[in-house]
C-alpha positions, 0 to 999 in steps of 0.5 A: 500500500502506498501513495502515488502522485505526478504531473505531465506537461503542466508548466510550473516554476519549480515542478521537483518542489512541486512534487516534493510537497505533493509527496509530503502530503502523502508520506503517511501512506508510504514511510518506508521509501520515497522515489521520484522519476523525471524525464523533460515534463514528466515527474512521477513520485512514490511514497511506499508502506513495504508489504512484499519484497521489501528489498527490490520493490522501490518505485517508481518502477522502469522497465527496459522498454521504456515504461515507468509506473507508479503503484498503489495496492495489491494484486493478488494473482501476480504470481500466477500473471509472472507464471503466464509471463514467464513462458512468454520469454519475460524475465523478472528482477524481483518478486514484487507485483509492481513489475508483473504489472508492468509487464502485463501492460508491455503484453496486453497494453491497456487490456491488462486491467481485465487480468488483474485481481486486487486492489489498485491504483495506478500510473503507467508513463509510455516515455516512447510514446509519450502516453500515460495510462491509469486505471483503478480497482472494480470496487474502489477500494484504492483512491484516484483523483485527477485533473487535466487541461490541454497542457497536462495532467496531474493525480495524486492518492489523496486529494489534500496532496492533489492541491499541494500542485499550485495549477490546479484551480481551487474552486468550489463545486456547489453542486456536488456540496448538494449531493454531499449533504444528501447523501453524506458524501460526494459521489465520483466523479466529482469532487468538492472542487470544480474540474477536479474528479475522481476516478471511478471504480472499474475506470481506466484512462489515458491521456496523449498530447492533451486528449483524454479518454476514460472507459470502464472495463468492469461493471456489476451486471445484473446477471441472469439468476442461476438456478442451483440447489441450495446446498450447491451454491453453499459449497460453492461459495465456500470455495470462493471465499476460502480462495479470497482469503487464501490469496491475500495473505500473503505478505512479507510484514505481520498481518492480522485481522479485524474482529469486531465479533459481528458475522462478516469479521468472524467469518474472515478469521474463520477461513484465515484460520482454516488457511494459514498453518500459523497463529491469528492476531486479531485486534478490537477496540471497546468504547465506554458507550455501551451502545457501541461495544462489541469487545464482548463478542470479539472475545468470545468468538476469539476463543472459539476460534482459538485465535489471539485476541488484542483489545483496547479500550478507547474513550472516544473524544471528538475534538481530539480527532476532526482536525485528522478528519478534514485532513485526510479525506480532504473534502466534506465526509459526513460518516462518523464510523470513521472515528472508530476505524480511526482508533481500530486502525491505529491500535492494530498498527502497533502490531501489525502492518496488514490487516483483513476486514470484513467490510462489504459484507452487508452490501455484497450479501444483503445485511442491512435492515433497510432491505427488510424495511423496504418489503414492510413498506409495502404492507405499511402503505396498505394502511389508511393514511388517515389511520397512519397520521393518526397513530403514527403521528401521535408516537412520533409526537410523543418522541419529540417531547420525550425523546430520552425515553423513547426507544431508539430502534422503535423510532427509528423504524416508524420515522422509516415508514412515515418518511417513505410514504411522504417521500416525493417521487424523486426521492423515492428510492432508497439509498443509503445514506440520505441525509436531508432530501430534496425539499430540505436542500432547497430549504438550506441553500439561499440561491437553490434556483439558480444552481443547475441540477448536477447529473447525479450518478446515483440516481442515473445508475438507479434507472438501469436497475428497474427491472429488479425488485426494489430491496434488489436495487438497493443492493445493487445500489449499496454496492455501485454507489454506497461502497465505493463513495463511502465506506471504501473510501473511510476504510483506506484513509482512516487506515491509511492516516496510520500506515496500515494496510486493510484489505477486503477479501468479500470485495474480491470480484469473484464474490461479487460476480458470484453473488449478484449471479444469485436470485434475490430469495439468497441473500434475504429470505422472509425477514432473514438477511444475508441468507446464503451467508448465514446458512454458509456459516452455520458449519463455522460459528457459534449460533450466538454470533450468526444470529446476533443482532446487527451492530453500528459503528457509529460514533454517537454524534448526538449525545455529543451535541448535548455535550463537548461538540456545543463550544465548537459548533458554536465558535463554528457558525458565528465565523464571518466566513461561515455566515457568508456561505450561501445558506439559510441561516434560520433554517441552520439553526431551527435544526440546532434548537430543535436538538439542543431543547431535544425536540429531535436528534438532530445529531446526524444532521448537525454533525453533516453540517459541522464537518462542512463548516471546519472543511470549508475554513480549514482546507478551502480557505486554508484558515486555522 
């Protein structure tokens, strides 16, 4: 794992100093080796966390027919690629996988992607030809940001190093702030900046004497479902899994796993276990709320794995952590389970350079509630609406003016149906996360009008999927869109910002391929999520932990609302810079009183709108 960056053909006063700055931002992605290649207007760095052939895989790499690459990841087949390649007269000079790749480019050019299993990022310079190729992971797991003019080009790991290039213009993109505050993040191709994007997941582009072409070589088909016997698709999924494990882990630095005690972590120590002849380190992290502590259960199941099991206890403070925050993700990010992976990610990195998780495994399998919201929806809407406003209504009241006595999960559920059966129709899909909807974006912004509608990805994407029920959209959706744009990109640069290296073994396109092959009854049957997954694991884990109820790892941003965030959020938006932004002011702080007087948990909203206002300050205006 490490942090890539470079530019080609853009015209600046001091481009290695440049390239230096644009590195340093990223030097907490790689502290183990620095490079830089330059040839005329090319200059190309690399920071690296060594993971395998510490010795030979200095980069960036440069091959004797001209090519050079710089490489962020990991590819998992590349000792059966350096097999293939070997028989076709390639000879090797290390046992890494940044020279299989640059190789496979030399065999298969730009088809070279569709070969490679892992993921990556990266960056390879054609000096012959004068042609920079690029190309990122199916799922998104490695980051590319990017921007381009007729003179050039430049992309770096992460986008707070990507502005360290003084020619890249800094200028706010209001319409993709839009879709931050509906969605909790933006999604790619866009970014907080106008003309700066990201590229997305399953993408390659090339760039030639100013012209730009991006194509994707890998989609999520909705496949034609197969029809197998249950217990077939059971031992075949095993299979896969088994292999997906098996294939990354390997490595030359220790390696453990996460293990929050859940069903999808478990299940990957379990097949760690099952594939490795020596000894499992597993890592955890208790917090003093309640509400949020699973260190129980990773105990538990460490013992009946009989695995090691490291645990610690953490008191989550907030202010100590927002600075690390806007840092690192470098644009607006309103998910606050980044805080957590945060702290799990800097513990397990006192031990361990490499860990496995079990992130995807909700959207790749079917586990969130919401999907069994989504068939209950159905039946809700049968009620009388009279009946619905009537009863419904009355509890929903009661809550406002009691909410420390109301049970969350009940709220939660009833607020659900009674959202979803006044939604207008343009929001009328679920997708997660779904911070304000359209009437309240119109509500905050002062000038709603005269912003044009940005083409939203999200919802272009869901007009493809209406031939699937809708729980199944959801799924599909979680995956192309919520995975990608959100926890993917929490879980490289909360684990990133402490040189750690996580990888994901249900994010494997073989699994995705082989679950989106099944029908809809295999991944929620009845009210049971991730059915297939649970049946798998029946053979593997102790009945307690398959059947335990679904836990967030969500920071508890509300109560903080009531507590230390109160001085910060006041400082916060009674800055001249803040009460100049194109908001509706009233309608800001209407959402502060109802929380403060606790009419309404407005703690998810108000936190959204925090992390905007020490973004905006901080990184856009570059304010301490």
């Amino acid at each position: 794992m490490c942090g890539i960056t470079g530019f080609i053909g853009l015209e600046l006063d001091n481009p290695k100093a440049t390239l230096q700055k644009m590195m340093c931002a990223l030097s907490h992605r790689g502290p183990d080796d620095s490079g830089i290649w330059n040839d005329e207007n090319t200059w190309l760095g690399h920071q690296r966390l060594s993971i395998i052939d510490i010795e030979l895989g200095h980069q960036p790499m440069v091959s004797e027919s001209g090519l050079v690459i710089v490489f962020n990841g990991e590819i998992y087949n590349f000792i059966e690629l350096r097999e293939q390649l070997k028989k076709r007269g390639y000879k090797f000079d290390t046992n890494c996988d940044t020279e299989v790749l640059l190789y496979m480019f030399d065999e298969y050019g730009e088809k070279m992607t569709s070969y490679l299993r892992g993921m990556f990022a990266f960056v390879i310079w054609d000096n012959k030809e004068q042609v920079l190729f690029a190309a990122r992971d199916r799922l998104g797991q490695k980051p590319f940001y990017y921007y381009y003019n007729k003179s050039g080009i430049t992309f770096s790991s992460e986008l707070y190093s990507l502005l360290a290039c003084d020619i890249v213009p800094k200028e706010i993109s209001w319409e993709s702030i839009q879709l931050y505050f509906k969605y909790g993040y933006i999604p790619p191709p866009y970014t907080s900046y106008k003309n700066i994007s990201k590229l997305e997941a399953g993408y390659q582009l090339i760039y030639k004497n100013g012209n730009f072409n991006k194509s994707c070589y890998w989609k999520n088909e909705v496949l034609r479902k197969r029809i197998q016997k249950e217990n077939e698709l059971i031992e075949e999924l095993d299979i896969i899994l088994r292999e997906s494990v098996k294939s990354q882990l390997i490595s030359d630095v220790p390696l453990g796993a996460f293990l929050s005690g859940g069903l999808d972590s478990s299940l990957i120590v379990t097949y760690m276990k099952e594939c490795s002849t020596g000894d499992i380190k597993t890592f955890s992290v208790g917090f003093d709320e309640p509400t949020y502590n699973e260190a129980y259960y990773a105990k538990y199941i460490a013992k009946s794995l009989g695995v090691e099991n490291r645990v610690e206890q953490v008191q989550i403070k907030s202010v100590d952590i927002l600075d690390i925050l806007i840092k690192h993700f470098g644009e607006p990010f309103g998910d606050s389970s980044a805080i957590p992976t945060w702290y799990l990610s800097k513990y397990t990195r006192e031990y361990v350079t490499v860990a496995l998780s079990g992130d995807g495994g909700d959207e790749i399998f079917g586990g969130y509630r919401r999907y069994v919201g989504k068939k209950l929806i159905k039946y809700y809407n049968l009620i009388p609406k009279s009946i619905r406003e009537t009863i419904v209504g009355s509890i929903l009241k009661y809550s406002r003016e009691n909410l420390e006595y109301t049970p969350n999960s009940i709220l939660k559920m009833l607020r659900y149906f009674d959202f979803n059966a006044k939604r207008k129709e343009e929001d009328a899909l679920d997708i997660a996360p779904n911070i304000l909807n359209r009437t309240s974006i119109e509500n905050l912004f002062l000038h709603f009008t005269e912003m044009k509608d940005l083409f939203d990805p999200i919802r272009e994407k869901a007009k493809l999927l209406t031939s699937l029920k809708p729980e199944e959209q959801m799924m599909f959706l979680d995956t192309e869109t919520y995975l990608e744009g959100d926890i993917n990109v929490k879980v490289d640069r909360m684990s990133m910002a402490n040189s750690l290296e996580v990888r994901s073994p249900f994010l494997d396109h073989n699994v995705v391929e082989f679950m989106a092959s099944l029908p809809l009854e295999m991944k929620l049957r009845g009210f049971t999520t991730k059915y297939l997954l649970k049946k798998l694991a029946l053979g593997k884990l102790p009945q307690q932990i398959i059947n335990r109820k679904k836990q967030g790892f969500n920071a508890p941003v509300g109560k903080w609302f009531h507590n230390e965030l109160i001085p910060i959020w006041r400082n916060v938006i009674q800055l001249p810079e803040i009460k100049d932004l194109p908001f509706n002011q009233n309608y800001i702080d209407k959402i502060w009183q109802d929380h403060k007087n606790k009419r309404r948990d407005n703690g998810y909203i108000l936190w959204h709108f925090l992390i905007f206002f020490l973004w905006y300050n901080k990184i856009f205006l570059n304010n301490n």
